[in-house]
SEFIZA-3560 file (N, C-alpha, C; in Angstrom, 3 decimals):
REM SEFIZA-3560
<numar><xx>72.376</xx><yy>84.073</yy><zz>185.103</zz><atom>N</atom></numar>
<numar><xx>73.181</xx><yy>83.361</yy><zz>184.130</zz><atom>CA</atom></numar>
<numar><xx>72.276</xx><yy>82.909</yy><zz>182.976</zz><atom>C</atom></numar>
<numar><xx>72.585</xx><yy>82.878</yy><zz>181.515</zz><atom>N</atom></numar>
<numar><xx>72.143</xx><yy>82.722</yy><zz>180.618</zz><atom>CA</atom></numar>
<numar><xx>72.258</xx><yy>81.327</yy><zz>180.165</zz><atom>C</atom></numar>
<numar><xx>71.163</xx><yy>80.802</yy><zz>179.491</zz><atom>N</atom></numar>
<numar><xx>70.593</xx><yy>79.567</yy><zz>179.311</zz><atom>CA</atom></numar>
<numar><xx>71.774</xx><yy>79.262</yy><zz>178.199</zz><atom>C</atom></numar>
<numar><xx>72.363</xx><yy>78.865</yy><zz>177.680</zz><atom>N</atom></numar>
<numar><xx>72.737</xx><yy>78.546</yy><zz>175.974</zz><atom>CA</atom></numar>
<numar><xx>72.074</xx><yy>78.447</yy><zz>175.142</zz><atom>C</atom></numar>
<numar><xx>72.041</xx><yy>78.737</yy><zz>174.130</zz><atom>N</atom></numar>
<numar><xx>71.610</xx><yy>78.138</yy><zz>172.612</zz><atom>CA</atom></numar>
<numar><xx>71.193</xx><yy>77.151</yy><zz>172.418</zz><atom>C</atom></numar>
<numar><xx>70.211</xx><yy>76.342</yy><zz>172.325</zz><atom>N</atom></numar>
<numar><xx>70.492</xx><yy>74.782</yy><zz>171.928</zz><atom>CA</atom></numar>
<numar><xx>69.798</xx><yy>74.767</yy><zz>170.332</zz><atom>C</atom></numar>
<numar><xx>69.599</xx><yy>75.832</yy><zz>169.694</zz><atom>N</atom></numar>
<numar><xx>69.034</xx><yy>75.970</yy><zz>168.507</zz><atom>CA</atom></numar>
<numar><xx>67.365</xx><yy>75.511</yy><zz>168.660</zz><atom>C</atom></numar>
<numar><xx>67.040</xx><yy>75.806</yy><zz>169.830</zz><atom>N</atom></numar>
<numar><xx>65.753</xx><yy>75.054</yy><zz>170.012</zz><atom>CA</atom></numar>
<numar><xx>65.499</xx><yy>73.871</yy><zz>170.448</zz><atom>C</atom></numar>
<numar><xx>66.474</xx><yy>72.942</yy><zz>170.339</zz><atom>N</atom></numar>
<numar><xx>66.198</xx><yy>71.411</yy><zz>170.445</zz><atom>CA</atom></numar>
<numar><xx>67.086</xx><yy>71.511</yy><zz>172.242</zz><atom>C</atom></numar>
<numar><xx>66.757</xx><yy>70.875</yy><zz>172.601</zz><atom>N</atom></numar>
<numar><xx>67.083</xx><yy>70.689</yy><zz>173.650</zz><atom>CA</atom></numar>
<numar><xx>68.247</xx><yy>69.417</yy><zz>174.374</zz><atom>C</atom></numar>
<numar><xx>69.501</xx><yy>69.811</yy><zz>175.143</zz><atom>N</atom></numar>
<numar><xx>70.496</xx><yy>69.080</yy><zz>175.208</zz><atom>CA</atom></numar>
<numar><xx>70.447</xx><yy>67.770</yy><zz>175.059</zz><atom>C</atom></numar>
<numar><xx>71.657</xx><yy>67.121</yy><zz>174.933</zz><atom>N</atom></numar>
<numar><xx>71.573</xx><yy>65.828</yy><zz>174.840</zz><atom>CA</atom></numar>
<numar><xx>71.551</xx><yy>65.171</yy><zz>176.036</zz><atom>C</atom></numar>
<numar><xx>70.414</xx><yy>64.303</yy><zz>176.342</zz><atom>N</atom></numar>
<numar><xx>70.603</xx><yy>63.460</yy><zz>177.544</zz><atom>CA</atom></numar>
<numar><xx>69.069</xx><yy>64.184</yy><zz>178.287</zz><atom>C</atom></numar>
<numar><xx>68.080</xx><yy>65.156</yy><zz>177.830</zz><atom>N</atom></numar>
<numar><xx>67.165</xx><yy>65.805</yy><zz>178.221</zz><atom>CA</atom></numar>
<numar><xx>66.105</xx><yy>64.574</yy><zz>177.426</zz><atom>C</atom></numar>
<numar><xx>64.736</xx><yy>64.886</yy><zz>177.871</zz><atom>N</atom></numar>
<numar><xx>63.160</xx><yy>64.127</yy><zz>177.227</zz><atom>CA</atom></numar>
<numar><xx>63.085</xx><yy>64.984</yy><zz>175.951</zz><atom>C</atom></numar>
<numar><xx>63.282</xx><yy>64.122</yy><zz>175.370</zz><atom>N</atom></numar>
<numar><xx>62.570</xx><yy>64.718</yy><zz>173.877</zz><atom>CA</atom></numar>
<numar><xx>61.058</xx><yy>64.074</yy><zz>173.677</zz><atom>C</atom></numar>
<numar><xx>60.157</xx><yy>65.131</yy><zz>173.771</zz><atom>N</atom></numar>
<numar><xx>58.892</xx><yy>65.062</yy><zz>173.975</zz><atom>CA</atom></numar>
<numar><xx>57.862</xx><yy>64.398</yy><zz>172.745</zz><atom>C</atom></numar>
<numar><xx>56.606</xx><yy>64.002</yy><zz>172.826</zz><atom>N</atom></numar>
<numar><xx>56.127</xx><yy>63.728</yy><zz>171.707</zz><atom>CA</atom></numar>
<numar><xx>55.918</xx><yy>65.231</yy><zz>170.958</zz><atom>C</atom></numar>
<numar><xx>55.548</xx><yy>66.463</yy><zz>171.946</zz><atom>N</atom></numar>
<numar><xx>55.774</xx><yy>67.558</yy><zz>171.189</zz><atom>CA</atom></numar>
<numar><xx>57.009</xx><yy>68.236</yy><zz>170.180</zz><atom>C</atom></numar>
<numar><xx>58.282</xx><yy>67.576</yy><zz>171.175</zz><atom>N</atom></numar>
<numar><xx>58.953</xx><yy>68.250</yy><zz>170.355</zz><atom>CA</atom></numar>
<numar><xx>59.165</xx><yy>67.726</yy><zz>168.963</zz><atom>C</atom></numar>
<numar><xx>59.259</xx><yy>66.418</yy><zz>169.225</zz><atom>N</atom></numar>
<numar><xx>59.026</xx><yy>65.575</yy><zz>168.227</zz><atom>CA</atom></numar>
<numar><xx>58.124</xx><yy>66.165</yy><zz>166.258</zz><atom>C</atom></numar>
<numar><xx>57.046</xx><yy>66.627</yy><zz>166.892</zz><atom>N</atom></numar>
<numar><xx>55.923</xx><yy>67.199</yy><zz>166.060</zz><atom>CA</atom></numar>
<numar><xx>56.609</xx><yy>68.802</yy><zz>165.640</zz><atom>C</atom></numar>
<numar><xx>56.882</xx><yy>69.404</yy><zz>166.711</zz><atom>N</atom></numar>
<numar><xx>57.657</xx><yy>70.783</yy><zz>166.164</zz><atom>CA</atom></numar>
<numar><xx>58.537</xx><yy>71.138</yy><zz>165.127</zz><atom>C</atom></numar>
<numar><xx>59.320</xx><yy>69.645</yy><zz>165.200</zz><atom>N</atom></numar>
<numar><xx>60.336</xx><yy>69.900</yy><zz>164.029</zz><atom>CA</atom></numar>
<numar><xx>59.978</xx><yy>68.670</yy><zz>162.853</zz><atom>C</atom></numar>
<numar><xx>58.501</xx><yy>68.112</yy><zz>162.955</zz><atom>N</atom></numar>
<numar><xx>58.506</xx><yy>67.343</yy><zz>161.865</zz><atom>CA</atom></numar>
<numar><xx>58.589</xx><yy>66.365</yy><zz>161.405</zz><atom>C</atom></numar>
<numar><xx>59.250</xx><yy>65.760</yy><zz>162.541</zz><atom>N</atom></numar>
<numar><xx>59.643</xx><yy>64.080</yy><zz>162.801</zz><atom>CA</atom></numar>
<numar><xx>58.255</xx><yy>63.333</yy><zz>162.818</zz><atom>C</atom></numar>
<numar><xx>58.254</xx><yy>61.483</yy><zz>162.680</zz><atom>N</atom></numar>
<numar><xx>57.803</xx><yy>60.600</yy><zz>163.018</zz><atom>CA</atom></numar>
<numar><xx>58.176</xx><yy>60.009</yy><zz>164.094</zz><atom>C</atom></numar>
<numar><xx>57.452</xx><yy>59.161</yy><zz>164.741</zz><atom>N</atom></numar>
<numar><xx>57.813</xx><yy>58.369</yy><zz>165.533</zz><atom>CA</atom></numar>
<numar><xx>57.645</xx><yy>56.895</yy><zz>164.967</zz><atom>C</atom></numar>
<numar><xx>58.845</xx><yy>56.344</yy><zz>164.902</zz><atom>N</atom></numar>
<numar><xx>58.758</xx><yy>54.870</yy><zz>164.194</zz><atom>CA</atom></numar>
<numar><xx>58.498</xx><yy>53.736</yy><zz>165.364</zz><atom>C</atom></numar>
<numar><xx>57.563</xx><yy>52.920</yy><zz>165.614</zz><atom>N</atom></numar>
<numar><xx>57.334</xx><yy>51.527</yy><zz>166.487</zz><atom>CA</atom></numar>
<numar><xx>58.002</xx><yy>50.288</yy><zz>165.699</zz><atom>C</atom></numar>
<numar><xx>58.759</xx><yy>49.635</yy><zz>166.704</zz><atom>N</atom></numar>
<numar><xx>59.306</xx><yy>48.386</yy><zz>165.604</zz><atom>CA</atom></numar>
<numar><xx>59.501</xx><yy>47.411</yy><zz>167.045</zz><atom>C</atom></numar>
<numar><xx>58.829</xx><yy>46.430</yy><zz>166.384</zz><atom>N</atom></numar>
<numar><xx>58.811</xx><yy>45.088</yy><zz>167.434</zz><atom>CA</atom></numar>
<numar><xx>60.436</xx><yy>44.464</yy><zz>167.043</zz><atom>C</atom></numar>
<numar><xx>61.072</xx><yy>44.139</yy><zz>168.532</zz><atom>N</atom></numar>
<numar><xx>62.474</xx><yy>43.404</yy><zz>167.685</zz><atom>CA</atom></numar>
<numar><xx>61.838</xx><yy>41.823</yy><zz>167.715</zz><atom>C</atom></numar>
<numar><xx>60.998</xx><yy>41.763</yy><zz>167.926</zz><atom>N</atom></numar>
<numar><xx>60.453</xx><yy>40.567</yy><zz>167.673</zz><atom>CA</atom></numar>
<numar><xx>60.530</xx><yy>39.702</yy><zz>166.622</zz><atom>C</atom></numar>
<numar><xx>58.950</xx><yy>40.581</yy><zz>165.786</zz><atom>N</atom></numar>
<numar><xx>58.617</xx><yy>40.700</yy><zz>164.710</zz><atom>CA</atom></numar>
<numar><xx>59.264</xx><yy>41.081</yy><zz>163.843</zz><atom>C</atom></numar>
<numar><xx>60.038</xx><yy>42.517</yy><zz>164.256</zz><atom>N</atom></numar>
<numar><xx>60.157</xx><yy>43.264</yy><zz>162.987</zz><atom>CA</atom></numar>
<numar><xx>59.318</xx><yy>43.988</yy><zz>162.526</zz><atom>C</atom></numar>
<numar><xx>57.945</xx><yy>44.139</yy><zz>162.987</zz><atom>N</atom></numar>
<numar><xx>57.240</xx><yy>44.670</yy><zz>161.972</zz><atom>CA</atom></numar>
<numar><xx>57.759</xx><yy>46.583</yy><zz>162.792</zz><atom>C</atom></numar>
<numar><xx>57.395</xx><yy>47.102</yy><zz>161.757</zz><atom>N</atom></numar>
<numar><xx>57.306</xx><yy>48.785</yy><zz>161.639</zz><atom>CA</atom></numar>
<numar><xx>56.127</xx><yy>49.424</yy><zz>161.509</zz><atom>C</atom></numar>
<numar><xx>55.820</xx><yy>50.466</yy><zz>162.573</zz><atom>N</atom></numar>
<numar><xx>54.385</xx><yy>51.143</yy><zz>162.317</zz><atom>CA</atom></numar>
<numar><xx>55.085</xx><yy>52.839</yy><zz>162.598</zz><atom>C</atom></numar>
<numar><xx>54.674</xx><yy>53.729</yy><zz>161.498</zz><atom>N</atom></numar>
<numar><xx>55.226</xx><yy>55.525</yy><zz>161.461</zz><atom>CA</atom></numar>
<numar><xx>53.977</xx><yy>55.670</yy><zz>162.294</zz><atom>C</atom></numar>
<numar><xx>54.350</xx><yy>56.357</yy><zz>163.025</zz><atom>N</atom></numar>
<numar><xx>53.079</xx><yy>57.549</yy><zz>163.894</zz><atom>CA</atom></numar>
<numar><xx>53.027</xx><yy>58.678</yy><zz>163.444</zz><atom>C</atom></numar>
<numar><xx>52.102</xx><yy>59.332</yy><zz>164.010</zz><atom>N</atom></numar>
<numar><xx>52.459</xx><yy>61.016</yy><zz>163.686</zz><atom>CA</atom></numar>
<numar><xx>52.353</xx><yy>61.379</yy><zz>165.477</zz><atom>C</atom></numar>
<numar><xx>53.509</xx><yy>61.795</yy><zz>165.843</zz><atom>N</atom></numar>
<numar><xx>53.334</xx><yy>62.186</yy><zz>167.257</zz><atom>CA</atom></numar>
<numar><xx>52.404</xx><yy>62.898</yy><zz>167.750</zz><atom>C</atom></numar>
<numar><xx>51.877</xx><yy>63.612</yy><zz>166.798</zz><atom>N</atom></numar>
<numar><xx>50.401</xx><yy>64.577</yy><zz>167.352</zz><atom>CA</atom></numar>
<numar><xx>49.397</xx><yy>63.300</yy><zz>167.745</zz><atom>C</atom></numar>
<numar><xx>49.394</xx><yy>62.598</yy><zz>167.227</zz><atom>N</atom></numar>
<numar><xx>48.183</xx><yy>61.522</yy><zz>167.819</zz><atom>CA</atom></numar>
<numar><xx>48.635</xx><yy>60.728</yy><zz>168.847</zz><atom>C</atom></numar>
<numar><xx>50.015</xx><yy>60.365</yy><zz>169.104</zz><atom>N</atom></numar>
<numar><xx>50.733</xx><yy>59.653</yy><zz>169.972</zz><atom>CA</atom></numar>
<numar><xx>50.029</xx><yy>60.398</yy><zz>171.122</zz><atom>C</atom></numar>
<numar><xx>50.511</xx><yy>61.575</yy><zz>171.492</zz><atom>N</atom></numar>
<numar><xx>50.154</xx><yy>62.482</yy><zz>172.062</zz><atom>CA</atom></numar>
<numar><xx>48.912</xx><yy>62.733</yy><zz>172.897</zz><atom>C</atom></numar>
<numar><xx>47.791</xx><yy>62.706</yy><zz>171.424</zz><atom>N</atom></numar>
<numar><xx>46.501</xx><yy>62.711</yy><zz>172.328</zz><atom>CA</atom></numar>
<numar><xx>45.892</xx><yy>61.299</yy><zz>172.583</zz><atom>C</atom></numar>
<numar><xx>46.485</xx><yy>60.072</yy><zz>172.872</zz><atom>N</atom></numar>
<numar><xx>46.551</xx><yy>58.756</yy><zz>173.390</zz><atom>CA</atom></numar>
<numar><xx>47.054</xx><yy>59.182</yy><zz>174.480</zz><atom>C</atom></numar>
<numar><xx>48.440</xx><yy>59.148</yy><zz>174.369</zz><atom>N</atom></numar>
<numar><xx>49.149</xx><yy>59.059</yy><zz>175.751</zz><atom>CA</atom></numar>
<numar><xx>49.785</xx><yy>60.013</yy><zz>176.325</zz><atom>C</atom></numar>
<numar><xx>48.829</xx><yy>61.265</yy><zz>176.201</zz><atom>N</atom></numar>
<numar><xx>50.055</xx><yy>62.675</yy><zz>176.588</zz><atom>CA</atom></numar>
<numar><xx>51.238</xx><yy>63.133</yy><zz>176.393</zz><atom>C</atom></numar>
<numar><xx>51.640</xx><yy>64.191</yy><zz>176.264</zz><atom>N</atom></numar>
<numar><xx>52.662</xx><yy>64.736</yy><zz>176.092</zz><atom>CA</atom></numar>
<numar><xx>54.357</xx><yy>64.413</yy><zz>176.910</zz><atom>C</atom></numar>
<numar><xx>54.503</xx><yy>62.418</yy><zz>176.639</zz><atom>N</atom></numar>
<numar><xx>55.431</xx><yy>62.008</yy><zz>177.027</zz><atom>CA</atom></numar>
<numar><xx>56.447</xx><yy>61.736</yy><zz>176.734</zz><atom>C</atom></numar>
<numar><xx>57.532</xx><yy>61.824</yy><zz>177.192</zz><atom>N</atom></numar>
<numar><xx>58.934</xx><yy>61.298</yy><zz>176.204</zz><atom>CA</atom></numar>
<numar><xx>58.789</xx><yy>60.313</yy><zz>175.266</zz><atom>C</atom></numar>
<numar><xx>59.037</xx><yy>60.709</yy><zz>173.686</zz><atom>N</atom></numar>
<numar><xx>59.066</xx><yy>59.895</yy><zz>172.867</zz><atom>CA</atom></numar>
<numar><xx>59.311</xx><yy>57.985</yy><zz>173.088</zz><atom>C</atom></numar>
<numar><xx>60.397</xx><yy>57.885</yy><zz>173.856</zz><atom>N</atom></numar>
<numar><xx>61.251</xx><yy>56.980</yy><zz>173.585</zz><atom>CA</atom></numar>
<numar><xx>60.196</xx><yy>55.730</yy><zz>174.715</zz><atom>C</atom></numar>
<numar><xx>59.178</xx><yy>56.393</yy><zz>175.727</zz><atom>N</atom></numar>
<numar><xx>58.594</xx><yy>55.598</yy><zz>176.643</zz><atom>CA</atom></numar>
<numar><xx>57.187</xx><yy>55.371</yy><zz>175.563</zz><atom>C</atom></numar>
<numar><xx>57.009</xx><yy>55.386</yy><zz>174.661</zz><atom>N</atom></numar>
<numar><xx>55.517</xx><yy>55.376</yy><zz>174.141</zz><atom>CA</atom></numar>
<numar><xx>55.636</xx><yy>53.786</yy><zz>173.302</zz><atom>C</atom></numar>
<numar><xx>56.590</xx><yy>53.378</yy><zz>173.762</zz><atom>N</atom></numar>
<numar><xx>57.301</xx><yy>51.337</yy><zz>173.460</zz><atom>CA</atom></numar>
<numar><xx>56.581</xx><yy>50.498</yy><zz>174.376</zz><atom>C</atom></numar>
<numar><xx>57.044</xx><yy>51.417</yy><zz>176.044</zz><atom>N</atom></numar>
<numar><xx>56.258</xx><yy>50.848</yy><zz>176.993</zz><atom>CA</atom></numar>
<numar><xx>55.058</xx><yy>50.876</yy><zz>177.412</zz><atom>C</atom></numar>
<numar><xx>53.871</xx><yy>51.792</yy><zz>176.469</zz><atom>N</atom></numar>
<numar><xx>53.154</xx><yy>51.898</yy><zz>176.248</zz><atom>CA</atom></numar>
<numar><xx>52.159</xx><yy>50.805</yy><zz>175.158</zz><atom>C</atom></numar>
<numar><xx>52.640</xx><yy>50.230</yy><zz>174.654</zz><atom>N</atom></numar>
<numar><xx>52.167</xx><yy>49.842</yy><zz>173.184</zz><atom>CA</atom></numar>
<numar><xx>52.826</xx><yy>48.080</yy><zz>173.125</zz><atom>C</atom></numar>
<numar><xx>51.725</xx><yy>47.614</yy><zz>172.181</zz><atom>N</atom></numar>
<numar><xx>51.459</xx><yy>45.935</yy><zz>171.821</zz><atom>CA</atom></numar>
<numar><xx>52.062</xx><yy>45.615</yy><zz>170.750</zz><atom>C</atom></numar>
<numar><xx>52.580</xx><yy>44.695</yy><zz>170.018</zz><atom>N</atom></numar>
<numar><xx>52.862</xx><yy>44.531</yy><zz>168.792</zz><atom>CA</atom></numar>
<numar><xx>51.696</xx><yy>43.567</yy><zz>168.267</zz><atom>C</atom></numar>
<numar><xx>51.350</xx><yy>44.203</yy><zz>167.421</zz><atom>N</atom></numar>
<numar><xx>50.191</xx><yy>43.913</yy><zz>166.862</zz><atom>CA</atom></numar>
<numar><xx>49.917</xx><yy>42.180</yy><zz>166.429</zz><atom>C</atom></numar>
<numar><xx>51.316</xx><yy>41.647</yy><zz>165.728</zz><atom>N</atom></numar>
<numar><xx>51.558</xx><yy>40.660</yy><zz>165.528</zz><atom>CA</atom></numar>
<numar><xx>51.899</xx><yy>39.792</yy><zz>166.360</zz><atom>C</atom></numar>
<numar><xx>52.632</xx><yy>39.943</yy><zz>167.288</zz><atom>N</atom></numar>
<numar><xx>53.027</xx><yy>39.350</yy><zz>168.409</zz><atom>CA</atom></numar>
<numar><xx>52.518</xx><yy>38.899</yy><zz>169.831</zz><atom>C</atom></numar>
<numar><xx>51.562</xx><yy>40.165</yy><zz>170.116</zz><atom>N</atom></numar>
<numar><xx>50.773</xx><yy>40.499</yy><zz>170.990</zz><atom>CA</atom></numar>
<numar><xx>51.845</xx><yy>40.788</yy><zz>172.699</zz><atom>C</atom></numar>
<numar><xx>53.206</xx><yy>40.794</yy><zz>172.181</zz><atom>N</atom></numar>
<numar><xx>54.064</xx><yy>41.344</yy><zz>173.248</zz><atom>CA</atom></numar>
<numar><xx>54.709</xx><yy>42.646</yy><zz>173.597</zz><atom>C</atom></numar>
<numar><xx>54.969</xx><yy>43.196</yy><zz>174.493</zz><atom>N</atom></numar>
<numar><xx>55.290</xx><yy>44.799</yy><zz>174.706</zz><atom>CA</atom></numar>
<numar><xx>57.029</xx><yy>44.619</yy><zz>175.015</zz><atom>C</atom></numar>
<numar><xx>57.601</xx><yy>44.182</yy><zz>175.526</zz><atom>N</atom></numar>
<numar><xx>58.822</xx><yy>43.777</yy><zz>176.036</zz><atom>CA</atom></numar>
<numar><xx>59.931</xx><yy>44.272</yy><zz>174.786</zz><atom>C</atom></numar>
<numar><xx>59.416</xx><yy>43.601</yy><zz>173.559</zz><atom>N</atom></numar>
<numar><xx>60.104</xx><yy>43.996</yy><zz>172.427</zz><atom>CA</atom></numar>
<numar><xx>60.006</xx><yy>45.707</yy><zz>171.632</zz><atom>C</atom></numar>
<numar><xx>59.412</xx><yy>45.767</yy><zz>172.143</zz><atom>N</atom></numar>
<numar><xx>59.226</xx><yy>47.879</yy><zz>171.486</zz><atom>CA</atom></numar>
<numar><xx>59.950</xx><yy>48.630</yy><zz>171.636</zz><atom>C</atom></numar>
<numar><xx>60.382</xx><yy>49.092</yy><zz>170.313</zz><atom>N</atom></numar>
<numar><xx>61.255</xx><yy>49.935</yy><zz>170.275</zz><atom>CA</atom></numar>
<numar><xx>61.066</xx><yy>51.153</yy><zz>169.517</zz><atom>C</atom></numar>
<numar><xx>61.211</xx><yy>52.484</yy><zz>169.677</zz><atom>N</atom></numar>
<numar><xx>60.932</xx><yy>53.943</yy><zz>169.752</zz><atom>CA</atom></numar>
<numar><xx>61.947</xx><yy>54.622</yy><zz>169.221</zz><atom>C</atom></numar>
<numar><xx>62.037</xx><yy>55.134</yy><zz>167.978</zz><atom>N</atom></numar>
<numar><xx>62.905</xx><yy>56.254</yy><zz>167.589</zz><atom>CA</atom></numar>
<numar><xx>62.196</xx><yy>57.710</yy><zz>166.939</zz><atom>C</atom></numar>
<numar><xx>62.473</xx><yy>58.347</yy><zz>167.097</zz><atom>N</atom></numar>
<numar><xx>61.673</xx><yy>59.575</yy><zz>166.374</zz><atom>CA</atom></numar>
<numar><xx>62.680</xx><yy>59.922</yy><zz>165.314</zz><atom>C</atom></numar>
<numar><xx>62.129</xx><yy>60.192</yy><zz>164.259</zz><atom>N</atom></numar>
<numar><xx>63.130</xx><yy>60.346</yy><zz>162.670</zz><atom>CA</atom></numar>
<numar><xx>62.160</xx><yy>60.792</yy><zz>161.718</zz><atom>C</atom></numar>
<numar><xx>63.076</xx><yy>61.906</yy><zz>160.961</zz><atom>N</atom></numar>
<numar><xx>62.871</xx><yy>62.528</yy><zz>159.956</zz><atom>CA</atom></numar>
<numar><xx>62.775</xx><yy>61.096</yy><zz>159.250</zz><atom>C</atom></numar>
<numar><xx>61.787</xx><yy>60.830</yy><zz>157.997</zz><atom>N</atom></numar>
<numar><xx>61.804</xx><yy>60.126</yy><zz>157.422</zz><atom>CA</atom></numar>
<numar><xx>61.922</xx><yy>60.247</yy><zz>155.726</zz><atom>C</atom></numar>
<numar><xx>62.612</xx><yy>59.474</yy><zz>155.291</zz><atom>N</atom></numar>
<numar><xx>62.760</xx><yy>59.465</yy><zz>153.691</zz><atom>CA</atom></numar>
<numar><xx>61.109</xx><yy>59.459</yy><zz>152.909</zz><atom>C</atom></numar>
<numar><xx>61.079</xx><yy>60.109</yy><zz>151.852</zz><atom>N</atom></numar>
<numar><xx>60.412</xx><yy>60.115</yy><zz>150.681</zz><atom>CA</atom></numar>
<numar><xx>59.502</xx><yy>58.701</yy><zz>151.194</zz><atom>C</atom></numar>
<numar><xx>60.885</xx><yy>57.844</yy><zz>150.398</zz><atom>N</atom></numar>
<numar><xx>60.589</xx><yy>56.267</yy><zz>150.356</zz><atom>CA</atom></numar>
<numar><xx>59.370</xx><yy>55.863</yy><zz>151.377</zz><atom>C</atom></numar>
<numar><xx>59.608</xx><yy>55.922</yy><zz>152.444</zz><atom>N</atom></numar>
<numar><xx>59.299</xx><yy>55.398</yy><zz>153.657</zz><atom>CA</atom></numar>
<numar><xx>57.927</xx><yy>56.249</yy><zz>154.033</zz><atom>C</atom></numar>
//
């Protein structure tokens, strides 16, 4: 039986990797709901820190710089604007 299509990206509800992340170009954004503050990654370095792990766990990984708490981290991977 044949796999489907997923255009490359892989279903919804699957690990979206720090690789895949990098394949198509994305950032990975850190944001304390704390603070607030915002730090862009480039997942290739995420990566060679903390291996080739699901994007969305590299929160539970990581400090807020300002805060000095982990509890608050939050993880999105996004194409990002110009602006930003």
């Amino acid at each position: 039986m044949a796999m489907p299509d997923t255009g490359g990206r892989r279903k919804r509800g699957s690990a979206w990797s720090l690789s895949n992340a990098h394949e198509v170009g994305q950032l990975v954004l850190v944001r304390c709901g704390l603070c607030n503050v915002k730090r862009w990654y480039q997942p290739g370095d995420l990566r060679e820190i903390f291996g080739d792990i699901e994007a969305e766990l590299v929160g539970n990984k990581m400090t807020c710089e300002r805060c000095g708490k982990n509890e608050f981290m939050h993880v999105e991977t996004q194409n990002p604007s110009a602006r930003e």
